[in-house]
mmCIF file as gemmi writes it, N, C-alpha and C atoms, coordinates in Angstrom:
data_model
loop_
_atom_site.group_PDB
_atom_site.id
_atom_site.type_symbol
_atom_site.label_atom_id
_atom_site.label_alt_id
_atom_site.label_comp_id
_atom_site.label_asym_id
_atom_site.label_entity_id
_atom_site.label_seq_id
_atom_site.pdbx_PDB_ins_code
_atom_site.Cartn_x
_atom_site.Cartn_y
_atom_site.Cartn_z
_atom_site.occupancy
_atom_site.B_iso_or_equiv
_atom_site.pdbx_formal_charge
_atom_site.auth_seq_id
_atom_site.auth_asym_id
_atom_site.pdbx_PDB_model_num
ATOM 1 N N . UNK Axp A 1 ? -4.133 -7.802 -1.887 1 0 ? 1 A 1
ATOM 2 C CA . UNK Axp A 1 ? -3.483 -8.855 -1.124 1 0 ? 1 A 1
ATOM 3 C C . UNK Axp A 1 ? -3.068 -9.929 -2.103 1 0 ? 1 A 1
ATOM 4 N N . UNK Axp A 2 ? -1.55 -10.156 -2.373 1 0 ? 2 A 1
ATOM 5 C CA . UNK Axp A 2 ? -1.194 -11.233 -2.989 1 0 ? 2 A 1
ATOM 6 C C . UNK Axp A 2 ? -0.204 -10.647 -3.898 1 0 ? 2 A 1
ATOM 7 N N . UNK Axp A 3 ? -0.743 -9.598 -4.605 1 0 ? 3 A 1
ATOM 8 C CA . UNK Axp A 3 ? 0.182 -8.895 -5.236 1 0 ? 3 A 1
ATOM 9 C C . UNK Axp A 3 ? 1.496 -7.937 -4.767 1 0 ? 3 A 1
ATOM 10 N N . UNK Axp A 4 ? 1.266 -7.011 -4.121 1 0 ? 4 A 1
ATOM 11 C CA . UNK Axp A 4 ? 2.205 -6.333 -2.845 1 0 ? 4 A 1
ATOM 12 C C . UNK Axp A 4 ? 2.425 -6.898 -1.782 1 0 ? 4 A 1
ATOM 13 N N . UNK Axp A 5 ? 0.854 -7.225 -1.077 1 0 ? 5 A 1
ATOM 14 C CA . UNK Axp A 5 ? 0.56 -7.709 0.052 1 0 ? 5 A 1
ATOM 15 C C . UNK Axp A 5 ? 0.798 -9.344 0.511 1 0 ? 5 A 1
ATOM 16 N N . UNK Axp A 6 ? 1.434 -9.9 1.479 1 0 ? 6 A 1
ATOM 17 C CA . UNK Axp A 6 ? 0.973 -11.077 1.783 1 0 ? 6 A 1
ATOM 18 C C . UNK Axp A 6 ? 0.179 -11.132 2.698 1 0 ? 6 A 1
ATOM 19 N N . UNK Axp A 7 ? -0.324 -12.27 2.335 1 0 ? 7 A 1
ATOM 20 C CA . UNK Axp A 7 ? -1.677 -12.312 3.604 1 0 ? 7 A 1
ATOM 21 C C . UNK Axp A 7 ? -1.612 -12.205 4.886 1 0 ? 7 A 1
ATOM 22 N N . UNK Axp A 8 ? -0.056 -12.523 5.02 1 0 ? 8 A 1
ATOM 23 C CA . UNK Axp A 8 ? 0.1 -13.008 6.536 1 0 ? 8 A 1
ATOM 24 C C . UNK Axp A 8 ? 0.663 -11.296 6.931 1 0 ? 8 A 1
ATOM 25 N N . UNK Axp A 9 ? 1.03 -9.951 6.253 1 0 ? 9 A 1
ATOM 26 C CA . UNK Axp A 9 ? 1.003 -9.14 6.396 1 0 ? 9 A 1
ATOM 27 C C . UNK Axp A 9 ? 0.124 -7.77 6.727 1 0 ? 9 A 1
ATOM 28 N N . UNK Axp A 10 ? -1.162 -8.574 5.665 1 0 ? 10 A 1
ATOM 29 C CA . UNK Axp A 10 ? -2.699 -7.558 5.629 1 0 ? 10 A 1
ATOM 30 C C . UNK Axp A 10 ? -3.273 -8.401 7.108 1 0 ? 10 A 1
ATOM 31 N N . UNK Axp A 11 ? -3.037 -9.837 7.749 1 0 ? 11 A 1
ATOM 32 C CA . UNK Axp A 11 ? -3.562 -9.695 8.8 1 0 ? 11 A 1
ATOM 33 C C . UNK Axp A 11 ? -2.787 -9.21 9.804 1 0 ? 11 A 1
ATOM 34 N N . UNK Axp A 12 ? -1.211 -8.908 9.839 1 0 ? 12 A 1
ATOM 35 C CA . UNK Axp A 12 ? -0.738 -8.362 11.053 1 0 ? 12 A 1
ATOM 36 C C . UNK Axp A 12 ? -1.135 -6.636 10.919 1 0 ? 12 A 1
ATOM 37 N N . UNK Axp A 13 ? -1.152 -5.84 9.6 1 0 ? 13 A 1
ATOM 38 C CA . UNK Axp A 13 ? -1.836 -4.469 9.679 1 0 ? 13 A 1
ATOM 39 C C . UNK Axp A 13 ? -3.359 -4.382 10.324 1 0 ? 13 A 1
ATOM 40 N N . UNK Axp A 14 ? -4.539 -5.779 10.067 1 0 ? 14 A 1
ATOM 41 C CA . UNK Axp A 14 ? -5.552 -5.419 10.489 1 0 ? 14 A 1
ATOM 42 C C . UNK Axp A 14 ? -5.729 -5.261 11.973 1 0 ? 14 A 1
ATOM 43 N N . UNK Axp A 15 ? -4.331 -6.204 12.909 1 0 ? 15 A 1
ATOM 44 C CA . UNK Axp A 15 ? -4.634 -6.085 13.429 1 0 ? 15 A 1
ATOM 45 C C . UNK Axp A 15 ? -4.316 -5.014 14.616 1 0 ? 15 A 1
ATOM 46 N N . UNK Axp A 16 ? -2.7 -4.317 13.734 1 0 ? 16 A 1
ATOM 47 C CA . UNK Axp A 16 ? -2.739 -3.571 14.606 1 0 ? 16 A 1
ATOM 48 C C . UNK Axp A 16 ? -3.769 -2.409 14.399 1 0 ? 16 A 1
ATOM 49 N N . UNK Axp A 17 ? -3.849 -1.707 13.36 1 0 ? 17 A 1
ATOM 50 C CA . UNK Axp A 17 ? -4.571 -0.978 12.914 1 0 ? 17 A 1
ATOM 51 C C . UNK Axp A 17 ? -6.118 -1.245 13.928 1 0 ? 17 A 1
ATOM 52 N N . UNK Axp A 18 ? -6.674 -2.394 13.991 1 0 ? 18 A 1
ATOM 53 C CA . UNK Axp A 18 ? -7.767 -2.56 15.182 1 0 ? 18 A 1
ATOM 54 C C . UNK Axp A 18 ? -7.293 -2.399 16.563 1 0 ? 18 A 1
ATOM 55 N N . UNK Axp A 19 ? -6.406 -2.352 16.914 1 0 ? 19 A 1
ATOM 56 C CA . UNK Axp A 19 ? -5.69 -2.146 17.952 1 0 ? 19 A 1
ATOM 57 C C . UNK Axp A 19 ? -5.646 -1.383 18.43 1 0 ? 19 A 1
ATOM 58 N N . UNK Axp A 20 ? -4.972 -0.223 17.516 1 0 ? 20 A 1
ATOM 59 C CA . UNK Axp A 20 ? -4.928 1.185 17.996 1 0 ? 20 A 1
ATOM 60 C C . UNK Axp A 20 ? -5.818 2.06 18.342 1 0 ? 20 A 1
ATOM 61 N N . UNK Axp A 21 ? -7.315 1.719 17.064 1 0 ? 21 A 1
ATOM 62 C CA . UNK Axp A 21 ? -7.904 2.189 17.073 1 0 ? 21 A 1
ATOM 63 C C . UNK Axp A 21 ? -9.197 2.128 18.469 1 0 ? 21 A 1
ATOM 64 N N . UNK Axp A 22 ? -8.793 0.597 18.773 1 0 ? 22 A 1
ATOM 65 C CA . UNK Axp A 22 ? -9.396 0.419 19.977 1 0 ? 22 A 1
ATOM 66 C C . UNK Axp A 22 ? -8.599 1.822 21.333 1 0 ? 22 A 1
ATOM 67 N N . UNK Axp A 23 ? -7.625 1.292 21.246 1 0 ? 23 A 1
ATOM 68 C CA . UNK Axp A 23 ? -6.544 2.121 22.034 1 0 ? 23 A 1
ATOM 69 C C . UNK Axp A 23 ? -6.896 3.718 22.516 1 0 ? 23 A 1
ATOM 70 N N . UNK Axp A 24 ? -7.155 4.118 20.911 1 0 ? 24 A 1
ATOM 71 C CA . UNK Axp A 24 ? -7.543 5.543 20.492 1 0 ? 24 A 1
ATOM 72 C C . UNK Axp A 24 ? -8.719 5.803 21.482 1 0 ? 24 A 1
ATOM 73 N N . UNK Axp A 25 ? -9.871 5.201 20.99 1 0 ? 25 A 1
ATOM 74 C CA . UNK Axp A 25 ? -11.154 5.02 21.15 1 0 ? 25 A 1
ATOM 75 C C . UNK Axp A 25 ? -11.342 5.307 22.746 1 0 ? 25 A 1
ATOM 76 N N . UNK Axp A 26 ? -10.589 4.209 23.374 1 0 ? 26 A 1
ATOM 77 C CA . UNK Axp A 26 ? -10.975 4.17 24.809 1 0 ? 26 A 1
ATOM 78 C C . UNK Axp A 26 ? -10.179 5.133 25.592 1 0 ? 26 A 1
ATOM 79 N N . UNK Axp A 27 ? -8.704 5.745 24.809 1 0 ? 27 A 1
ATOM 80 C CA . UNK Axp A 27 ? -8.056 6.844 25.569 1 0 ? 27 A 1
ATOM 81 C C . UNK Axp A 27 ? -9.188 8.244 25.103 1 0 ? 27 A 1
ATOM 82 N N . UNK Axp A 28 ? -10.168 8.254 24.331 1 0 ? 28 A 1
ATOM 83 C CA . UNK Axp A 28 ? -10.418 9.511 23.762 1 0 ? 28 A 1
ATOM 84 C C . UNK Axp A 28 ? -12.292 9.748 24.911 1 0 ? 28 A 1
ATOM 85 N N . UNK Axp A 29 ? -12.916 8.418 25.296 1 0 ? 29 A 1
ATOM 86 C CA . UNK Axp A 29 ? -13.442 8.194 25.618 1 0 ? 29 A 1
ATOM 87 C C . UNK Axp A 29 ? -13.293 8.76 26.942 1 0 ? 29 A 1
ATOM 88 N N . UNK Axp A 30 ? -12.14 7.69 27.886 1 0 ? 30 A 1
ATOM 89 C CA . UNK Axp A 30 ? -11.684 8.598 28.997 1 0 ? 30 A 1
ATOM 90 C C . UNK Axp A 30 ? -11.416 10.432 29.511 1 0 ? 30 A 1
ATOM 91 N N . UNK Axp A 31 ? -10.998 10.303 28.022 1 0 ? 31 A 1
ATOM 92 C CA . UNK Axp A 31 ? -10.614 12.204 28.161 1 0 ? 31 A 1
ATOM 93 C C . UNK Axp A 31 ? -12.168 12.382 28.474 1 0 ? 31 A 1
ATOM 94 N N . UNK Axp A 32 ? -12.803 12.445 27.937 1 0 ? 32 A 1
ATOM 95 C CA . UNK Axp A 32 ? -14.881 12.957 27.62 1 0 ? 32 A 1
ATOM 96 C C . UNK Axp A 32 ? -14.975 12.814 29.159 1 0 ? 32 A 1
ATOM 97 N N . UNK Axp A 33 ? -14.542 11.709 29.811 1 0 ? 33 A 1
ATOM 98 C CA . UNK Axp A 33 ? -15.12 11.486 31.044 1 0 ? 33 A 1
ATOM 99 C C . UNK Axp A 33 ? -15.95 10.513 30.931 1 0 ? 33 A 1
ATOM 100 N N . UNK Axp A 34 ? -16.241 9.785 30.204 1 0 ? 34 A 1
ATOM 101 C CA . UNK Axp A 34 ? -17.047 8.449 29.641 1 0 ? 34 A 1
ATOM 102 C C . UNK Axp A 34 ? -16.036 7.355 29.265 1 0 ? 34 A 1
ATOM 103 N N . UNK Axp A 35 ? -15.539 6.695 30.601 1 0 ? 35 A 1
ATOM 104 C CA . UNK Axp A 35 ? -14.9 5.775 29.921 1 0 ? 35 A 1
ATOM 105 C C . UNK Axp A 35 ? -15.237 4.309 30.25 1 0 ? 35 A 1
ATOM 106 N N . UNK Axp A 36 ? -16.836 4.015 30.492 1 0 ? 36 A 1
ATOM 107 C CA . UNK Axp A 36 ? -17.824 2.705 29.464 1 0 ? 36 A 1
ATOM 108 C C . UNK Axp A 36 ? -18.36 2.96 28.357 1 0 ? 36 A 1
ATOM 109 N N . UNK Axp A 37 ? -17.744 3.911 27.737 1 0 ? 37 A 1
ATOM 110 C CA . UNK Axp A 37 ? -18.404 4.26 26.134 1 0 ? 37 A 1
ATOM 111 C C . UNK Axp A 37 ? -16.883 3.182 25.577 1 0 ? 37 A 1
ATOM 112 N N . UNK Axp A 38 ? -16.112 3.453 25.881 1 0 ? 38 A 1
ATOM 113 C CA . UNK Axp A 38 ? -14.796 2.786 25.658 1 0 ? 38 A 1
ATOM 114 C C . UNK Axp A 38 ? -15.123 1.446 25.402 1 0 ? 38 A 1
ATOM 115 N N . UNK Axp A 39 ? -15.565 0.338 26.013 1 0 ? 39 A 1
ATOM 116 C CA . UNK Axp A 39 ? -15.966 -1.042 25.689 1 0 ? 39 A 1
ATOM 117 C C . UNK Axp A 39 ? -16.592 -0.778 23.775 1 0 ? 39 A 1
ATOM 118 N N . UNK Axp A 40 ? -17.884 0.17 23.709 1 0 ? 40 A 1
ATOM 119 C CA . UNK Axp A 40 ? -18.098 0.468 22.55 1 0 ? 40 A 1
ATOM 120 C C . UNK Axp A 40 ? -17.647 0.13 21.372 1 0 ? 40 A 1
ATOM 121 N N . UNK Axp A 41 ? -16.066 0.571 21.428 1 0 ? 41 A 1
ATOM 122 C CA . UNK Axp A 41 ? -14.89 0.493 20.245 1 0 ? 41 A 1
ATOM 123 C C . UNK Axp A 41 ? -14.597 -1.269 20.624 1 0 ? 41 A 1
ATOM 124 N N . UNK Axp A 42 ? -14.867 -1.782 21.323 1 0 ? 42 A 1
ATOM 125 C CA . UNK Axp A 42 ? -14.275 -3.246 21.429 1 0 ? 42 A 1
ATOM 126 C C . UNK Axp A 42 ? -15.745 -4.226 20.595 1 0 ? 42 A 1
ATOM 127 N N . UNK Axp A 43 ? -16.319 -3.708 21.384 1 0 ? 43 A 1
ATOM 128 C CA . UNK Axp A 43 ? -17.913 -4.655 21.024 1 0 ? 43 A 1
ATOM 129 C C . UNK Axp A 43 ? -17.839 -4.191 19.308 1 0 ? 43 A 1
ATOM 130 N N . UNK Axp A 44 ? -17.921 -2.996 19.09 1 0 ? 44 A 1
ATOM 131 C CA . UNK Axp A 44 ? -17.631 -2.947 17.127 1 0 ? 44 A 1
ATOM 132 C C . UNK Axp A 44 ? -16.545 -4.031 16.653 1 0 ? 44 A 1
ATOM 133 N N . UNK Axp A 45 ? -15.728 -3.962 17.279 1 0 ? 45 A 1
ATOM 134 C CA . UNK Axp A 45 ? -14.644 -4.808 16.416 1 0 ? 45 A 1
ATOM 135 C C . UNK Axp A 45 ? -14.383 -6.37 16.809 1 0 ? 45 A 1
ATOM 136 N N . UNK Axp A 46 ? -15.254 -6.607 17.57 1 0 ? 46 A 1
ATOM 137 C CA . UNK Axp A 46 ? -15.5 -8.375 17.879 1 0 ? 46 A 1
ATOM 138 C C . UNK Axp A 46 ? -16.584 -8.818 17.225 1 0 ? 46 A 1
ATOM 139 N N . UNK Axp A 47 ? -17.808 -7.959 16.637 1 0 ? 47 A 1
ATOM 140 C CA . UNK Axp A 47 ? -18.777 -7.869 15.595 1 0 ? 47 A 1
ATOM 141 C C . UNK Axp A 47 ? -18.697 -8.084 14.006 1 0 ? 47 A 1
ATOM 142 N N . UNK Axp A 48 ? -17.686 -6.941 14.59 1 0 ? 48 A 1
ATOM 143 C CA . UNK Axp A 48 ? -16.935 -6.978 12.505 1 0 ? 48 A 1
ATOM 144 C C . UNK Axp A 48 ? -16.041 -8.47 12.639 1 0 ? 48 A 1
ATOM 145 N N . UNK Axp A 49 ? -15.859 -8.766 13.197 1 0 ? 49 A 1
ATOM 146 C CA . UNK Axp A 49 ? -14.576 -10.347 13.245 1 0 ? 49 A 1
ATOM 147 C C . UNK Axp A 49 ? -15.443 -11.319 13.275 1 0 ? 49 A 1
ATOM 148 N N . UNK Axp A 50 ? -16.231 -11.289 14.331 1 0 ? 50 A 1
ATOM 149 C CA . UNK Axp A 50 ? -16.946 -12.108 14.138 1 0 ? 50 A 1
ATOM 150 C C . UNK Axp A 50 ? -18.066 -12.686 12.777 1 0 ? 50 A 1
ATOM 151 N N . UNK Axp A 51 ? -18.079 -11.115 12.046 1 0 ? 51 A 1
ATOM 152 C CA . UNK Axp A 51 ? -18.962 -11.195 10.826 1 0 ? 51 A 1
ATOM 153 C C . UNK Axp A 51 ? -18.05 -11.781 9.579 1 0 ? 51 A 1
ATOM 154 N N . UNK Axp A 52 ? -17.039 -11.372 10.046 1 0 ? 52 A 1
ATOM 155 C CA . UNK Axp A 52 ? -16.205 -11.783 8.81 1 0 ? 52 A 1
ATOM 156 C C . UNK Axp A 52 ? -15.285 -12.963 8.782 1 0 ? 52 A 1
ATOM 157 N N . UNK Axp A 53 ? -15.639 -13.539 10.218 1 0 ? 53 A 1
ATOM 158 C CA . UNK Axp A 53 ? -14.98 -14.79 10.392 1 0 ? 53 A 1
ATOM 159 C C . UNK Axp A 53 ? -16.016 -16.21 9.738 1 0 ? 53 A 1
ATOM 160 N N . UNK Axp A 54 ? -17.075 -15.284 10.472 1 0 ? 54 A 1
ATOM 161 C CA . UNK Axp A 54 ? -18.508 -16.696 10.644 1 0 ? 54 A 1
ATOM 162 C C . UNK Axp A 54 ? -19.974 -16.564 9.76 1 0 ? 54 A 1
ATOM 163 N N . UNK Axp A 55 ? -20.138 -15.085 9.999 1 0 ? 55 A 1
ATOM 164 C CA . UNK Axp A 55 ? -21.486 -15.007 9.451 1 0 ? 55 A 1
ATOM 165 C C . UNK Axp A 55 ? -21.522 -14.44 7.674 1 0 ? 55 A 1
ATOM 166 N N . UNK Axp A 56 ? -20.31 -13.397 7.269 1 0 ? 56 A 1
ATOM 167 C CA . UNK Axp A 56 ? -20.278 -13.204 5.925 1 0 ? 56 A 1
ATOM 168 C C . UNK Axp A 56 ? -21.255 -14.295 5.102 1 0 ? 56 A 1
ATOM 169 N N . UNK Axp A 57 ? -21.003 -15.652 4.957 1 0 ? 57 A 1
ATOM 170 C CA . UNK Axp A 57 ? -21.919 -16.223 3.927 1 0 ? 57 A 1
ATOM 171 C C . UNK Axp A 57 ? -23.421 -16.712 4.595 1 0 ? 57 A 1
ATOM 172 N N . UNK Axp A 58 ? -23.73 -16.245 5.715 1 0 ? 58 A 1
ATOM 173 C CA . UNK Axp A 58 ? -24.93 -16.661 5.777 1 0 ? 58 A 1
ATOM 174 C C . UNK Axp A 58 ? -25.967 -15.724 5.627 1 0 ? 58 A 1
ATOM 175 N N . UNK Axp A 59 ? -26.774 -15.965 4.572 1 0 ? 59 A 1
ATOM 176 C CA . UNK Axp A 59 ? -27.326 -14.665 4.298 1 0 ? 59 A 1
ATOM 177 C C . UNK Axp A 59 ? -28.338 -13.803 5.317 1 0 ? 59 A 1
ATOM 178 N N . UNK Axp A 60 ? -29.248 -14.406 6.046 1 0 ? 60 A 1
ATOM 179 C CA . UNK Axp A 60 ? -30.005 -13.104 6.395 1 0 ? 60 A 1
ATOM 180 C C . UNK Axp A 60 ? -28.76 -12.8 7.877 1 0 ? 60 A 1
ATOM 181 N N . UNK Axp A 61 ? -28.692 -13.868 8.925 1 0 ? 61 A 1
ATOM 182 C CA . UNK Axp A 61 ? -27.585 -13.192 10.156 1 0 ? 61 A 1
ATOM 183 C C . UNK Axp A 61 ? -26.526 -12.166 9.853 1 0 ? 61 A 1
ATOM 184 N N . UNK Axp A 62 ? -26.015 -12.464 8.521 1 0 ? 62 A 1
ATOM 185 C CA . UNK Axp A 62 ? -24.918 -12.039 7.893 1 0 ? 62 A 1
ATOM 186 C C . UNK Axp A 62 ? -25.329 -10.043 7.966 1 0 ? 62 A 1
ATOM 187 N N . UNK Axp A 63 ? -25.843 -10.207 6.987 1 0 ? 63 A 1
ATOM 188 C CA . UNK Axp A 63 ? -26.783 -9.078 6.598 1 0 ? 63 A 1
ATOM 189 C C . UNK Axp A 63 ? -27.388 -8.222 8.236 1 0 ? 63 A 1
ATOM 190 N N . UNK Axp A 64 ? -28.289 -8.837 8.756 1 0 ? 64 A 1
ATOM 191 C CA . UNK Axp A 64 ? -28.59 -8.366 10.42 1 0 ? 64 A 1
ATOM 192 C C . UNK Axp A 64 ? -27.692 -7.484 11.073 1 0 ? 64 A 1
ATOM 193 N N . UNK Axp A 65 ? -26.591 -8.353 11.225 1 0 ? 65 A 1
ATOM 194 C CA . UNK Axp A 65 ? -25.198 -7.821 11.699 1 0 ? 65 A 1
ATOM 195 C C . UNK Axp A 65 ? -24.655 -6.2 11.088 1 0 ? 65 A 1
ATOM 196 N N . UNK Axp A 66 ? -24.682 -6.869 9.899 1 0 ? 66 A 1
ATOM 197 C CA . UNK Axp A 66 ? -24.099 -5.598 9.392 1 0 ? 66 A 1
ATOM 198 C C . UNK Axp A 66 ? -25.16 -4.163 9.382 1 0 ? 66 A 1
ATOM 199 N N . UNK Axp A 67 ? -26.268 -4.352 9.13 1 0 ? 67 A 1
ATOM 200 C CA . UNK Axp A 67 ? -27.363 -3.829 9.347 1 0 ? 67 A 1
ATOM 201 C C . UNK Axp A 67 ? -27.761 -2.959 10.724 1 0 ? 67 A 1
ATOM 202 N N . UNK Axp A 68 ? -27.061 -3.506 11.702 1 0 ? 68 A 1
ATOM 203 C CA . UNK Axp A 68 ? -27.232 -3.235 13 1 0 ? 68 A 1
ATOM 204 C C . UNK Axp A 68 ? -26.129 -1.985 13.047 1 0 ? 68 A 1
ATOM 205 N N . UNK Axp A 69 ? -24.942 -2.969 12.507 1 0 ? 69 A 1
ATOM 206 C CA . UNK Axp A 69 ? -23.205 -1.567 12.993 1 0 ? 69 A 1
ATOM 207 C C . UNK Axp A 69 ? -23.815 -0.402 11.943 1 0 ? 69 A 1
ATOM 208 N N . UNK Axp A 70 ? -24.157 -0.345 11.181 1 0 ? 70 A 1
ATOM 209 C CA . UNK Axp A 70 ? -24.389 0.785 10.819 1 0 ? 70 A 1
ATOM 210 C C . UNK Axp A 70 ? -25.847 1.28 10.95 1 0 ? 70 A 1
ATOM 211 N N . UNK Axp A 71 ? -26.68 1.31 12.047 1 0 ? 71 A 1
ATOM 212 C CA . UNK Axp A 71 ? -28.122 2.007 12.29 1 0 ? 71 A 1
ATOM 213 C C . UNK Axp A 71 ? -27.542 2.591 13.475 1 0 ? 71 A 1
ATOM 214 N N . UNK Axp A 72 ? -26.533 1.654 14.03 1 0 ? 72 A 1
ATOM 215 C CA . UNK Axp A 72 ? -25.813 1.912 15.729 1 0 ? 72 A 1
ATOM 216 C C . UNK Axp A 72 ? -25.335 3.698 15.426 1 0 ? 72 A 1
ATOM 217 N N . UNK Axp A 73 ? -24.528 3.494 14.519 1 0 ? 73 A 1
ATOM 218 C CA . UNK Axp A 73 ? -23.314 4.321 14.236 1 0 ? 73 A 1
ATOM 219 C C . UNK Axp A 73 ? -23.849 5.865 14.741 1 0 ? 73 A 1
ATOM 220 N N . UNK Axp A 74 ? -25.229 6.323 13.871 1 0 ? 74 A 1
ATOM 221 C CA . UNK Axp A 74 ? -25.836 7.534 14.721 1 0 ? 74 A 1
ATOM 222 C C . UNK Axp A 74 ? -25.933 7.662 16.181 1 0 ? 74 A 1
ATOM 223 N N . UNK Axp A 75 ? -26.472 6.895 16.799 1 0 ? 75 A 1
ATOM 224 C CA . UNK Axp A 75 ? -26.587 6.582 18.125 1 0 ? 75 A 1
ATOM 225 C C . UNK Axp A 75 ? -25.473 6.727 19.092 1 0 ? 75 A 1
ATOM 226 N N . UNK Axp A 76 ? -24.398 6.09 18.599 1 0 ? 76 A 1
ATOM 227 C CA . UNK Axp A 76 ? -23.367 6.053 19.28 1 0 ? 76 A 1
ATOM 228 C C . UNK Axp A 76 ? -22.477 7.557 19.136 1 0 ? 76 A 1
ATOM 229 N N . UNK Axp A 77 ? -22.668 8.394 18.234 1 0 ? 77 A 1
ATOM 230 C CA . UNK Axp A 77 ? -22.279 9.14 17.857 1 0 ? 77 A 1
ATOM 231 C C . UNK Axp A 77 ? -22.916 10.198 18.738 1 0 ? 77 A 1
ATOM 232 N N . UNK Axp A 78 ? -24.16 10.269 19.043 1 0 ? 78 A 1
ATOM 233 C CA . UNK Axp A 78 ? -25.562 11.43 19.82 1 0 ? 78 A 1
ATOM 234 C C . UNK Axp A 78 ? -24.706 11.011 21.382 1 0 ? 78 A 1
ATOM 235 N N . UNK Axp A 79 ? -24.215 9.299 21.673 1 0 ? 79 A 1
ATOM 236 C CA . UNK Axp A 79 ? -23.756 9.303 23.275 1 0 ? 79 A 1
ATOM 237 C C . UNK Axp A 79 ? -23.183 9.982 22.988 1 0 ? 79 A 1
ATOM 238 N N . UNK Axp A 80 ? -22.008 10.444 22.146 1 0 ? 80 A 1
ATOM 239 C CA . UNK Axp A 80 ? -21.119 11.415 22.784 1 0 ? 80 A 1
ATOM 240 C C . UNK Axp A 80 ? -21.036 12.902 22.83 1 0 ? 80 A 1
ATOM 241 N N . UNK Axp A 81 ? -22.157 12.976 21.759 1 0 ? 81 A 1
ATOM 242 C CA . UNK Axp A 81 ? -23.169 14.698 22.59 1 0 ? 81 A 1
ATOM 243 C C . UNK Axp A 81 ? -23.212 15.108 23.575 1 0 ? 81 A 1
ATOM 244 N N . UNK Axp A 82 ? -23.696 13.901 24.101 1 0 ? 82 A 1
ATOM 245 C CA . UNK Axp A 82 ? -24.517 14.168 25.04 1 0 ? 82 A 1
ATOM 246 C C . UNK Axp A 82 ? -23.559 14.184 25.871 1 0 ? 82 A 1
């Protein structure tokens, strides 16, 4: 970012790119027949924003957070085993 990228470009990709993927998420969810697993893909990405808006420099919340999206990640992965 700065060199190719302008900033005001890497945030309109993040956000569609979060967008879609929300999009994805909750159309792929629906197909399963689970579509409150769908919120799922939203609550991840108001987490990650929120971490990277507010908590990045505070060290232990900071850390917690991130700590959490990825212990989740198995879990969320077994709901859709199941």
């Amino acid at each position: 970012i700065g060199n190719g990228v302008s900033p005001a470009q890497a945030t309109a990709l993040y956000w569609v790119l979060s967008l879609t993927g929300i999009a994805v998420g909750c159309w792929s969810a629906y197909k399963m027949g689970l579509p409150g697993l769908g919120m799922l893909f939203f609550v991840y990405l108001s987490g990650l924003w929120f971490y990277s808006t507010s908590l990045k420099y505070v060290l232990l919340a900071g850390n917690v957070v991130i700590s959490l999206f990825l212990a989740l990640g198995p879990f969320c992965a077994g709901l859709v085993v199941l």
